[in-house]
Structure formats: structure tokens, C-alpha cells
N, CA, C and O atoms as a Tinker XYZ file with bonds, in Angstrom:
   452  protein
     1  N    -30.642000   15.929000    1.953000    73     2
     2  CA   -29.968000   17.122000    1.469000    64     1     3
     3  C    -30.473000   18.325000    2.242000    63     2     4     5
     4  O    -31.680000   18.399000    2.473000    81     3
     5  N    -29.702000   19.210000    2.632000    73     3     6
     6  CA   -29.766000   20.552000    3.290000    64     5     7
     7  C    -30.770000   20.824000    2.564000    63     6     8     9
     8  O    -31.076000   20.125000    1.598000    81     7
     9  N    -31.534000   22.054000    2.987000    73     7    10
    10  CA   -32.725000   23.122000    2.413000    64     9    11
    11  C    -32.433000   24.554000    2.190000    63    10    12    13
    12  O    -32.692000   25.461000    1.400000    81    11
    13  N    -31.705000   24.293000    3.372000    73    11    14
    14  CA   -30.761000   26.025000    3.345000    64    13    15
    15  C    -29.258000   25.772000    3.011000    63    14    16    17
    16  O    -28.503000   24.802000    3.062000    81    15
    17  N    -29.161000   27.142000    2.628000    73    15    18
    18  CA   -27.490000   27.392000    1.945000    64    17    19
    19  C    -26.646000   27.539000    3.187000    63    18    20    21
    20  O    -25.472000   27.213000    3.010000    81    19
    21  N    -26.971000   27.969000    4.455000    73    19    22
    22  CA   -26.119000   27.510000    5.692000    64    21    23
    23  C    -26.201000   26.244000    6.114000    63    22    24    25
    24  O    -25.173000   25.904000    6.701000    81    23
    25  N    -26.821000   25.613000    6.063000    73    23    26
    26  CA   -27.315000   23.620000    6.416000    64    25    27
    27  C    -26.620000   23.212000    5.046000    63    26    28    29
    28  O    -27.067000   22.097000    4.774000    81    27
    29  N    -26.017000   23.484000    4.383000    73    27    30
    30  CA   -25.714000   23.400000    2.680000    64    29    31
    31  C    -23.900000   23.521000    3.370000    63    30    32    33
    32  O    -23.011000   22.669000    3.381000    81    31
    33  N    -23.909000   24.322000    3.654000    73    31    34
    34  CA   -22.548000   25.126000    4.013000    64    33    35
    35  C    -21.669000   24.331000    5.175000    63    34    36    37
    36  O    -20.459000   24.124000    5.268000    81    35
    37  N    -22.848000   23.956000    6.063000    73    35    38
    38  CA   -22.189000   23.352000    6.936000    64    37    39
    39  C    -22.403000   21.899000    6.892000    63    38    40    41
    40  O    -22.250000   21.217000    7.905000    81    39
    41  N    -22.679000   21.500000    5.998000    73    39    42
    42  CA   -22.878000   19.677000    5.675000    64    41    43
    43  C    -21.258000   20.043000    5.047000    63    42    44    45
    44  O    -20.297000   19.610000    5.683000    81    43
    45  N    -21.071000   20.692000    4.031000    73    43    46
    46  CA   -19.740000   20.483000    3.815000    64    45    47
    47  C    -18.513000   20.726000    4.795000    63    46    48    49
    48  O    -17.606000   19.900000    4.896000    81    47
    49  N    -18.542000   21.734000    5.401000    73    47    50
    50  CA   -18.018000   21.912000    6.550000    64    49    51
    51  C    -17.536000   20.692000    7.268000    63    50    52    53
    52  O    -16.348000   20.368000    7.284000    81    51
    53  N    -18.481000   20.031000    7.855000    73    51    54
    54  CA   -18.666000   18.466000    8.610000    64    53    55
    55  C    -17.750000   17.565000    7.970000    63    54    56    57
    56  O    -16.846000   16.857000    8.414000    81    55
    57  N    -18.405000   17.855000    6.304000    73    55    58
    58  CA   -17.342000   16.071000    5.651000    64    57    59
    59  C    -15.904000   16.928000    5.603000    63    58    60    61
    60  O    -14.889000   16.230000    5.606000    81    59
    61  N    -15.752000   18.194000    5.565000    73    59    62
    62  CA   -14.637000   18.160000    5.400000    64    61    63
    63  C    -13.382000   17.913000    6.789000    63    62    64    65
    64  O    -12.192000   17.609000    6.715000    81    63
    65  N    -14.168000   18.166000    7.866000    73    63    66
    66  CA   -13.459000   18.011000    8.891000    64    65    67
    67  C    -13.410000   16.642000    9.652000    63    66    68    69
    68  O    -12.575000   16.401000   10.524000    81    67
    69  N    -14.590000   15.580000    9.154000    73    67    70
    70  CA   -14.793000   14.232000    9.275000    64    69    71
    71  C    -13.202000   13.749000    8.122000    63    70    72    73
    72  O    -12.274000   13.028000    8.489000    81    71
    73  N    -13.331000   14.355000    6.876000    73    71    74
    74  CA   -12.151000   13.764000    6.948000    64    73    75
    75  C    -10.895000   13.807000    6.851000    63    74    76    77
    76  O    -10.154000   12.955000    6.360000    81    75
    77  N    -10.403000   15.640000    7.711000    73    75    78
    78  CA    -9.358000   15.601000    7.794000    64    77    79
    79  C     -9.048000   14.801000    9.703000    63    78    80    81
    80  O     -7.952000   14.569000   10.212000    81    79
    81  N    -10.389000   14.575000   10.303000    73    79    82
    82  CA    -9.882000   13.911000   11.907000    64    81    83
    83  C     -9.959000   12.262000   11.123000    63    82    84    85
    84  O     -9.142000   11.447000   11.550000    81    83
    85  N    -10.576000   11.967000   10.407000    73    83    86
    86  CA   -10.172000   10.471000   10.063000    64    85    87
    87  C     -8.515000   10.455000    9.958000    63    86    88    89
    88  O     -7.807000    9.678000   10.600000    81    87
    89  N     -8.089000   11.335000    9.143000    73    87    90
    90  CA    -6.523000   11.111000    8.814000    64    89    91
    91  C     -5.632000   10.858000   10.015000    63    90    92    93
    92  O     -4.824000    9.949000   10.202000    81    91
    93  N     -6.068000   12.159000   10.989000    73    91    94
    94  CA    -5.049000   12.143000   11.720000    64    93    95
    95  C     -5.229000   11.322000   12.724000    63    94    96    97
    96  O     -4.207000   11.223000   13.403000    81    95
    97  N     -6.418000   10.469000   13.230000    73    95    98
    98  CA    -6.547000    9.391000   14.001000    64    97    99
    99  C     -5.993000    8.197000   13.315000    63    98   100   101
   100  O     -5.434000    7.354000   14.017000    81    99
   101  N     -6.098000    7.974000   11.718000    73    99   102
   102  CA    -5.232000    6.852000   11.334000    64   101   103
   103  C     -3.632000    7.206000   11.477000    63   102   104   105
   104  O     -2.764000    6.453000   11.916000    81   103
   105  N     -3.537000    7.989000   11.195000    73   103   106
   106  CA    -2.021000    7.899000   11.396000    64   105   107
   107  C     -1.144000    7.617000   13.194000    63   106   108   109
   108  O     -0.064000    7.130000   13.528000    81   107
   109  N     -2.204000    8.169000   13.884000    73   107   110
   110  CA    -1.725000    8.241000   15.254000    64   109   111
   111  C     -2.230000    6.924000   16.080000    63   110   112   113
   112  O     -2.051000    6.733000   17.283000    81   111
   113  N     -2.984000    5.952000   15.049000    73   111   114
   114  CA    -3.300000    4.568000   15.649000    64   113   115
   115  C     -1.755000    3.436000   14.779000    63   114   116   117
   116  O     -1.253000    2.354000   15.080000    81   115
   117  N     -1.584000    4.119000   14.020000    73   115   118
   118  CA    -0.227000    3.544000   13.255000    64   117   119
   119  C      0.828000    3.549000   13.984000    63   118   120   121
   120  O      1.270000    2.574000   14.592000    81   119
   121  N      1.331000    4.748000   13.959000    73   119   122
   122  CA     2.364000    5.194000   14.984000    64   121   123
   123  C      2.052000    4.369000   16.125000    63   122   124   125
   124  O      2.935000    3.606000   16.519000    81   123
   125  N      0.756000    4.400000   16.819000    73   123   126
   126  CA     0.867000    3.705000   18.496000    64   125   127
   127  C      0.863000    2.389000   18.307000    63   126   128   129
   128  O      0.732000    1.750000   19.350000    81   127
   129  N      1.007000    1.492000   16.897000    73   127   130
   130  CA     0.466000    0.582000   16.953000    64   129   131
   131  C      2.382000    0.103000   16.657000    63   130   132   133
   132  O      2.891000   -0.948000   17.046000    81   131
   133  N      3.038000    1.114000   15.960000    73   131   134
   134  CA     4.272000    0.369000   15.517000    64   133   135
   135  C      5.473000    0.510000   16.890000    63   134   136   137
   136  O      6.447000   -0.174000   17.203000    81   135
   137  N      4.881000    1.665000   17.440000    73   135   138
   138  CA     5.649000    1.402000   19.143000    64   137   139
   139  C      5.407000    0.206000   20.185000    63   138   140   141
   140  O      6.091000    0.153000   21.208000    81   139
   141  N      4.389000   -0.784000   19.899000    73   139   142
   142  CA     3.581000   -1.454000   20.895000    64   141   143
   143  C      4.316000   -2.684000   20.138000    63   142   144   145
   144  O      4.732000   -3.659000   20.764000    81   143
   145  N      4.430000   -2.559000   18.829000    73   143   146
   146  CA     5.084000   -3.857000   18.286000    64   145   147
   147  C      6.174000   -3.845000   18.350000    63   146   148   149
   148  O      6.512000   -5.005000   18.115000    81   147
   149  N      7.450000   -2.977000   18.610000    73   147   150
   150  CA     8.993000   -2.787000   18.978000    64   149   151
   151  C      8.986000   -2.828000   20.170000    63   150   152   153
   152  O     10.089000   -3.037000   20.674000    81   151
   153  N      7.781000   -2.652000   21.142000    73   151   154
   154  CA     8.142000   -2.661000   22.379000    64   153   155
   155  C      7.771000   -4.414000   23.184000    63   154   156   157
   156  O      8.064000   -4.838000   24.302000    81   155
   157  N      6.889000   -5.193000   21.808000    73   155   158
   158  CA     6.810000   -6.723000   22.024000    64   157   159
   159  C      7.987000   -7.314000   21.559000    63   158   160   161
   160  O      8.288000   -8.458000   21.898000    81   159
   161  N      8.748000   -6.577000   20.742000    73   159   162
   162  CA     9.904000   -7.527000   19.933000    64   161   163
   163  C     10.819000   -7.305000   20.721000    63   162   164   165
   164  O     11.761000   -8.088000   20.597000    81   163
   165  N     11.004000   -5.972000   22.073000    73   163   166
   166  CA    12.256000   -6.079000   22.703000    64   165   167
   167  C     12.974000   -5.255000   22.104000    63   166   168   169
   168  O     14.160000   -5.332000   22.426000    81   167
   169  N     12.635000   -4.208000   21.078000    73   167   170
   170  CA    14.014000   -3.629000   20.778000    64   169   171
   171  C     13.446000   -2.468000   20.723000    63   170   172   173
   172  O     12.572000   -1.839000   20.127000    81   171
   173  N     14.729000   -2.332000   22.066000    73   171   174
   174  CA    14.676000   -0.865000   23.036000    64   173   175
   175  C     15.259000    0.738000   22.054000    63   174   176   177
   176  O     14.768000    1.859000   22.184000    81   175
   177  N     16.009000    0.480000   21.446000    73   175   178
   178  CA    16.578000    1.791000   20.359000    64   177   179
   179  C     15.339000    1.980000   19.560000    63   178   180   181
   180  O     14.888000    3.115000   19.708000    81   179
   181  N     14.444000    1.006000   18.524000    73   179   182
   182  CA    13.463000    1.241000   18.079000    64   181   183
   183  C     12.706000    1.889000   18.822000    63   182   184   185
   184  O     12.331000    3.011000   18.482000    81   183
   185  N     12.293000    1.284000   20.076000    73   183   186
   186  CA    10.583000    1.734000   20.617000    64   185   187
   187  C     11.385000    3.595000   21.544000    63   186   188   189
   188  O     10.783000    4.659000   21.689000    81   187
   189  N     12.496000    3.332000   21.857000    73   187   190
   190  CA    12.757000    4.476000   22.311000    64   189   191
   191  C     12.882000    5.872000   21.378000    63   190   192   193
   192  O     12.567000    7.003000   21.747000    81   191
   193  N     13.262000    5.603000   20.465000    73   191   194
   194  CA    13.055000    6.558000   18.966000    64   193   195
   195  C     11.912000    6.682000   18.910000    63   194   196   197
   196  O     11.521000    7.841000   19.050000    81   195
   197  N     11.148000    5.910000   18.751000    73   195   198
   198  CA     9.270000    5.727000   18.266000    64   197   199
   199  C      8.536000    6.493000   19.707000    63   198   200   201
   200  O      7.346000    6.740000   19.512000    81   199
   201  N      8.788000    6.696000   20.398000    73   199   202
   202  CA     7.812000    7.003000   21.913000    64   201   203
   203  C      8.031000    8.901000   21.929000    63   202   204   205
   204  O      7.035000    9.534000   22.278000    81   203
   205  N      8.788000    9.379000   21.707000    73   203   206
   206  CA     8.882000   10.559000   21.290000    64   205   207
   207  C      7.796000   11.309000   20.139000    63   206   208   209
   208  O      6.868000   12.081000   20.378000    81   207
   209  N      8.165000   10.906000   19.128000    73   207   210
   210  CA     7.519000   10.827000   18.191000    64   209   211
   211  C      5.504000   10.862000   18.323000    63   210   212   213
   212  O      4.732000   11.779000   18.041000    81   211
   213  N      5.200000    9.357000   18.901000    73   211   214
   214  CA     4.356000    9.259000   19.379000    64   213   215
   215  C      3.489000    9.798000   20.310000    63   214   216   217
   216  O      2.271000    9.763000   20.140000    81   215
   217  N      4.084000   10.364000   21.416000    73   215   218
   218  CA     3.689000   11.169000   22.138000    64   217   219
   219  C      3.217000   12.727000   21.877000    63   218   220   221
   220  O      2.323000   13.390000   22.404000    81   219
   221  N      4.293000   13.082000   20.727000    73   219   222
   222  CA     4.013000   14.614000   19.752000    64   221   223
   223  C      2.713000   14.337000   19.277000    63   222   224   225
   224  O      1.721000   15.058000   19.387000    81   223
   225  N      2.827000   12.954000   18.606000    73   223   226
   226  CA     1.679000   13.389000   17.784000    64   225   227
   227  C      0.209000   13.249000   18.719000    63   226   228   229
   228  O     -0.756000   14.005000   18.607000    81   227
   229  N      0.307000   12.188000   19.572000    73   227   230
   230  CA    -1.087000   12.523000   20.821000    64   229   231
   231  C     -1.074000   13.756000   20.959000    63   230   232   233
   232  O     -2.112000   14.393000   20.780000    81   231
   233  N      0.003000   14.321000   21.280000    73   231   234
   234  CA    -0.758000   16.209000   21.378000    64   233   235
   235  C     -1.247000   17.108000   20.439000    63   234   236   237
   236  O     -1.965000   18.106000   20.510000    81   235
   237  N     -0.760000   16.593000   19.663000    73   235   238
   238  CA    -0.781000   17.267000   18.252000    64   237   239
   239  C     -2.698000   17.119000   17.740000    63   238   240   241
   240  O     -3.546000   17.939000   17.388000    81   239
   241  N     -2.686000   16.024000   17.897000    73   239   242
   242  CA    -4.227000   15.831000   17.527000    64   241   243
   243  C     -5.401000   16.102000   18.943000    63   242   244   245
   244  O     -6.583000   16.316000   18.673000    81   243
   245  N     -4.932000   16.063000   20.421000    73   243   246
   246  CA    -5.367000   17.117000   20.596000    64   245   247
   247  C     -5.197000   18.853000   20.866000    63   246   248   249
   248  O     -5.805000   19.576000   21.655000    81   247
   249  N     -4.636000   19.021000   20.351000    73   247   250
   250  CA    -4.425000   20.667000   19.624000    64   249   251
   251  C     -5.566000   20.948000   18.403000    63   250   252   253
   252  O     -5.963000   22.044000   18.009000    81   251
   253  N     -5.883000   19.874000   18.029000    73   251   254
   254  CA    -6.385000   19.875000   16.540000    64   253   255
   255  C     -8.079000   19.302000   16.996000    63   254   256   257
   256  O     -8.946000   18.942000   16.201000    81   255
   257  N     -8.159000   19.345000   18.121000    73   255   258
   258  CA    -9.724000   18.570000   18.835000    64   257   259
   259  C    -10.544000   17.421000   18.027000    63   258   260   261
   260  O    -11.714000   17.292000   17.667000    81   259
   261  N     -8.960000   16.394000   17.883000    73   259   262
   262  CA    -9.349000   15.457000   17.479000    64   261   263
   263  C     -9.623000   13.979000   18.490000    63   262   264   265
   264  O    -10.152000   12.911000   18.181000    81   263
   265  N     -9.024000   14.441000   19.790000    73   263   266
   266  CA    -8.859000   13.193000   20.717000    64   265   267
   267  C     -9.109000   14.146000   21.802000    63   266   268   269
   268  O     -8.905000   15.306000   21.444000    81   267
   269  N     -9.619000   13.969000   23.436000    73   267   270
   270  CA    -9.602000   14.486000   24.287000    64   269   271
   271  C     -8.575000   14.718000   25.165000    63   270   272   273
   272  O     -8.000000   13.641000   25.324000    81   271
   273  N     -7.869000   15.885000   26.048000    73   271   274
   274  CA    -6.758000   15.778000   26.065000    64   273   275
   275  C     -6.329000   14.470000   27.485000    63   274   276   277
   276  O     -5.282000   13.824000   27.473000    81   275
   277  N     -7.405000   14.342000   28.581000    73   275   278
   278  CA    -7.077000   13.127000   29.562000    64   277   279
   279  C     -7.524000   11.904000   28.182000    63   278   280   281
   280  O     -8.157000   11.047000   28.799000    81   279
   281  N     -7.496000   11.613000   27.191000    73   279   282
   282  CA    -7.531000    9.924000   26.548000    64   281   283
   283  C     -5.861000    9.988000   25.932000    63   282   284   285
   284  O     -5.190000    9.042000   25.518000    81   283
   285  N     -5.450000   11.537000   26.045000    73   283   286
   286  CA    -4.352000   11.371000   24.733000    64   285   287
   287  C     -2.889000   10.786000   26.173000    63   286   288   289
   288  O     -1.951000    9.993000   26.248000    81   287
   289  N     -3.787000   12.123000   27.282000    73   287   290
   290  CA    -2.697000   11.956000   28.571000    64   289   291
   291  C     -2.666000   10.442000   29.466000    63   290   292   293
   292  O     -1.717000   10.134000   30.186000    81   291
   293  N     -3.841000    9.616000   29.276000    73   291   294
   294  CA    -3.899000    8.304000   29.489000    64   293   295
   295  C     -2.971000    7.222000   28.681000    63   294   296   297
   296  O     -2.101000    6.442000   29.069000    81   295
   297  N     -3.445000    7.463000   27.582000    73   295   298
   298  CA    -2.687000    6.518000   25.952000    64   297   299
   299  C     -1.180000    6.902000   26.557000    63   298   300   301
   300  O     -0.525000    5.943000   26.966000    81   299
   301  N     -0.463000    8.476000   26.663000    73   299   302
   302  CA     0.900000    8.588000   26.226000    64   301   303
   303  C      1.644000    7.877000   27.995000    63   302   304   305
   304  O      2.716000    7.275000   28.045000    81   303
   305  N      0.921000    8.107000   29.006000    73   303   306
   306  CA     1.481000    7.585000   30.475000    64   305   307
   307  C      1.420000    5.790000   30.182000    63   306   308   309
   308  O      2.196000    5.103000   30.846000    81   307
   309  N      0.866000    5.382000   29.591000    73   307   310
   310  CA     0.614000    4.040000   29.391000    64   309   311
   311  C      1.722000    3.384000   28.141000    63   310   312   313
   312  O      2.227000    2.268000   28.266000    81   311
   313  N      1.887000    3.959000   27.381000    73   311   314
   314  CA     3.115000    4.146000   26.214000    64   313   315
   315  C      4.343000    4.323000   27.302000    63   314   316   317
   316  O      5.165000    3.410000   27.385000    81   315
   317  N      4.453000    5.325000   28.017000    73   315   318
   318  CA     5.573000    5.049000   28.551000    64   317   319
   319  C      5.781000    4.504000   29.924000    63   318   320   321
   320  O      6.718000    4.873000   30.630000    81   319
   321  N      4.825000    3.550000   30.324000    73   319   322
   322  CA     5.016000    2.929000   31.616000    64   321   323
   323  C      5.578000    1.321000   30.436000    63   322   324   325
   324  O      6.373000    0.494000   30.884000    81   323
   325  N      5.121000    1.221000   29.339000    73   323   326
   326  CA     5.503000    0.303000   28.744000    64   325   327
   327  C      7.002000    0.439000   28.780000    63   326   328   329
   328  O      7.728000   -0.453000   29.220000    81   327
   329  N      7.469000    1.653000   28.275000    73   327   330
   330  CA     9.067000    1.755000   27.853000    64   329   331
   331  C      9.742000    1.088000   28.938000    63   330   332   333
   332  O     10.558000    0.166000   28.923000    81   331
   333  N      9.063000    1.964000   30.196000    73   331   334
   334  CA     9.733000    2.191000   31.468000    64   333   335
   335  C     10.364000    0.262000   31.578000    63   334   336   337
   336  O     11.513000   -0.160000   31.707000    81   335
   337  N      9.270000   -0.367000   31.480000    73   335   338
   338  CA     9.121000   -1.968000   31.432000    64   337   339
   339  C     10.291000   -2.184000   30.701000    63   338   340   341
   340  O     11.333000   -2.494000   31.279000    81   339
   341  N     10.220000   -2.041000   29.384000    73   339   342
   342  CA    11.189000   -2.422000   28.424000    64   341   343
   343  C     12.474000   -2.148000   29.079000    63   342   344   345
   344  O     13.301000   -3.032000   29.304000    81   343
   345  N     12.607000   -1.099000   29.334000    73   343   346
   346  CA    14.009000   -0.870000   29.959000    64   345   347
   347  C     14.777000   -1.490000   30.999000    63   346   348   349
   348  O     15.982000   -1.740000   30.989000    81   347
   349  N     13.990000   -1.692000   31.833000    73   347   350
   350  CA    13.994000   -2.305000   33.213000    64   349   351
   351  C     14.207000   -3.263000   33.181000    63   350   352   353
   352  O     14.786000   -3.745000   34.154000    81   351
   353  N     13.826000   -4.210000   31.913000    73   351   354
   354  CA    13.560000   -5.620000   31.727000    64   353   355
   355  C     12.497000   -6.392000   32.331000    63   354   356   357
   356  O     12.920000   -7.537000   32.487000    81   355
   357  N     11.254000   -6.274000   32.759000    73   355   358
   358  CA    10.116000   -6.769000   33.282000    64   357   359
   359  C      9.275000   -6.919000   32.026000    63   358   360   361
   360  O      8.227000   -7.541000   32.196000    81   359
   361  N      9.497000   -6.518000   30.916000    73   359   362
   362  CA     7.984000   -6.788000   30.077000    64   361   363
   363  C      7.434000   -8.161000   30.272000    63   362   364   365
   364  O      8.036000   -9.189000   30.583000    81   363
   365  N      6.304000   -7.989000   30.053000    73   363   366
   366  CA     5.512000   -9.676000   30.174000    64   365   367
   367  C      5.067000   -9.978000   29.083000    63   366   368   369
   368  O      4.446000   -9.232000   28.326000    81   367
   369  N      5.496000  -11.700000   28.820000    73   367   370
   370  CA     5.075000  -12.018000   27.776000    64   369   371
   371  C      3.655000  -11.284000   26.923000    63   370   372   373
   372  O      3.607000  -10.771000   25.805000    81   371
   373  N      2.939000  -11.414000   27.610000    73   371   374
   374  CA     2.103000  -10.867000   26.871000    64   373   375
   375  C      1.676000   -9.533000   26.957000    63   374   376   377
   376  O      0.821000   -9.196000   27.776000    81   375
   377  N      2.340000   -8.549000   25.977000    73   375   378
   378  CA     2.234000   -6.727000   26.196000    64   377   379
   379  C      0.688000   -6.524000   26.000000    63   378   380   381
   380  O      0.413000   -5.338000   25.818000    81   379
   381  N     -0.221000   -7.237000   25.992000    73   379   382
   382  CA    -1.291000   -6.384000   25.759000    64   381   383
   383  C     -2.142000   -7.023000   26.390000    63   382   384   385
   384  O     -3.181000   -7.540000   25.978000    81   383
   385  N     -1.552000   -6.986000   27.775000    73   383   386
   386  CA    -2.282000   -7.455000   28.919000    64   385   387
   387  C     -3.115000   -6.238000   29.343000    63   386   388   389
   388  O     -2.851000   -5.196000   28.743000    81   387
   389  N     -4.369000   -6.181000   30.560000    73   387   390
   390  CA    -5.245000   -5.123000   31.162000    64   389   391
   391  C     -3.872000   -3.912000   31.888000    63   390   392   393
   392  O     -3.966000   -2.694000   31.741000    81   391
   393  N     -2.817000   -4.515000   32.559000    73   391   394
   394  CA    -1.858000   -3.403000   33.074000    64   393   395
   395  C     -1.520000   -2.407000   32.488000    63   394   396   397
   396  O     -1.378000   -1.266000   32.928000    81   395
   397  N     -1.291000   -3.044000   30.853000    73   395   398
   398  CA    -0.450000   -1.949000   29.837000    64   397   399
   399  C     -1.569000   -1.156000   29.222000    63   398   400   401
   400  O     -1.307000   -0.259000   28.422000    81   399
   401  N     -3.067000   -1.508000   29.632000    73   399   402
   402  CA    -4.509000   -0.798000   28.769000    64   401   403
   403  C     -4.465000   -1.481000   27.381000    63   402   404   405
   404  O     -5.450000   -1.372000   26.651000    81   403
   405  N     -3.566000   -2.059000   27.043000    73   403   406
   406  CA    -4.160000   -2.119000   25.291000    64   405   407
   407  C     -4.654000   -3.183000   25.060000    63   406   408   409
   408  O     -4.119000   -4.194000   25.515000    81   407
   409  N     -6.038000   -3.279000   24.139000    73   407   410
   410  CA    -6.714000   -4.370000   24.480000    64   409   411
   411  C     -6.238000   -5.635000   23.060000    63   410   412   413
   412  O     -5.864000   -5.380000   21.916000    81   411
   413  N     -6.411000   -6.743000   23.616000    73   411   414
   414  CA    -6.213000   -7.728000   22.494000    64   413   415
   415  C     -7.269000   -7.769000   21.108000    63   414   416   417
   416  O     -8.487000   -7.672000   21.258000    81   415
   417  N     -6.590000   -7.936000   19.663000    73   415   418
   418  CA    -7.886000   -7.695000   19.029000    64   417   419
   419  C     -8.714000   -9.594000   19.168000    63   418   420   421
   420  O     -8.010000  -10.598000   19.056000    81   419
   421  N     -9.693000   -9.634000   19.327000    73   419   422
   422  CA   -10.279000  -10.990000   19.117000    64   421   423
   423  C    -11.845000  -11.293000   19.243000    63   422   424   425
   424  O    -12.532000  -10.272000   19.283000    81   423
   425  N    -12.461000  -12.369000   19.305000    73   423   426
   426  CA   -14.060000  -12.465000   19.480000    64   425   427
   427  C    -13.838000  -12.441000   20.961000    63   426   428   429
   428  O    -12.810000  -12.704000   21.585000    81   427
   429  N    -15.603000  -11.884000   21.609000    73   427   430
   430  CA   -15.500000  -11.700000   22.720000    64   429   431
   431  C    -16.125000  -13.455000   22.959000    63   430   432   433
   432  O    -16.657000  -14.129000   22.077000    81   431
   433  N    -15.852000  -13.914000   24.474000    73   431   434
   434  CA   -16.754000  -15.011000   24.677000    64   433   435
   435  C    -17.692000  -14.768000   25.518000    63   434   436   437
   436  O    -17.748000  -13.847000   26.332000    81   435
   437  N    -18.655000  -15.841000   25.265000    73   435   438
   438  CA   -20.245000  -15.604000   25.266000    64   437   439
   439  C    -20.395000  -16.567000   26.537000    63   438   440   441
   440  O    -20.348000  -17.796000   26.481000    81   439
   441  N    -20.594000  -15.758000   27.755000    73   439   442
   442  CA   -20.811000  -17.493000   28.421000    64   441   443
   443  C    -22.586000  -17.874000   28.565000    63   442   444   445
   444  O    -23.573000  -17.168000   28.778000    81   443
   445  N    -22.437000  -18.971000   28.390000    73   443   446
   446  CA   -23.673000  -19.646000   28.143000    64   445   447
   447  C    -23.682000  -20.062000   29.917000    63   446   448   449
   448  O    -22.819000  -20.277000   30.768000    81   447
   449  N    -25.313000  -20.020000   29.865000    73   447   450
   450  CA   -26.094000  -20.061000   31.206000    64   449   451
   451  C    -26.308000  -21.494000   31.388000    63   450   452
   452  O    -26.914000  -21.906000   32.377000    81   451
């Protein structure tokens, strides 16, 4: 616990801004997460509606110095080199290959010596 009423002041300060950037990083891992899945299923009207959207809100949170602005300008060029794919018709089976940056969720393997 703080000692002083400014160390007092600004512990609250902290949680309160810990959790208004929790919010807006969940919501903007949602959003990137429901464009990445319309853009595996192939359907181009969905992910093309959704990439707009998505891209606002990467700026939006950094406006709000919740993300840095080259991770938000990395994430949104990578979002739409995906579209670009989709459109074109090249996606590869597997969208969450190292090309597209997004990583697979899974255990890492361990190689044994």
C-alpha cells in the first residue's frame, strides 16, 4: 500500500488506466481475430466489411497509447496484404503461416539433444 496520498493517487490512477487499455486491447484482438477467420473461410464481403473497421480501431488505440503506432502500422499492412490474397485468390491453405505474421496458437517443440 502507498504511504503517500500522491503514491495513493496514482496507484489508482494506474488500475484505472490498466483497465480501461485491457478493454480496448480485448476488443481489438476480437475484431483482428474475427477478420483472420472470414478471411480463412473465404468470404470476401465479410472480411472486406471487417478490414475497415479493424484498421480504425488499430488507430484508435494508438491515439489512446495503448499499442505502438509501427505494431498497429505492421498488424493493419499485414491484415491487408491478407485481403489483397483473398481477393486475388492465392490464399494458402494455411492463413497463419510466418508470411501473413500471425502466429499459430499451440505447444512449442522441444528438441531433444
Amino acid at each position: 500500500m502507498a504511504n503517500h496520498r500522491s503514491a495513493a493517487k496514482r496507484a489508482r490512477q494506474s488500475e484505472k488506466r490498466r483497465m480501461r487499455n485491457a478493454s480496448v486491447k480485448s476488443a481489438l484482438r476480437t475484431s483482428t481475430k474475427k477478420f483472420i477467420l472470414a478471411v480463412q473461410n473465404g468470404d470476401k464481403e465479410l472480411a472486406q466489411s471487417l478490414l475497415g473497421p479493424v484498421c480504425r480501431q488499430w488507430d484508435k488505440s494508438v491515439s489512446k497509447n495503448v499499442t505502438d503506432k509501427k505494431t498497429a502500422a505492421r498488424k493493419k499492412s499485414r491484415l491487408a496484404i491478407q485481403m489483397n490474397k483473398l481477393v486475388e485468390g492465392i490464399i494458402h491453405e494455411d492463413a497463419r503461416s510466418k508470411k501473413t505474421g500471425i502466429k499459430a496458437k499451440g505447444k512449442k517443440k522441444i528438441k531433444k539433444k
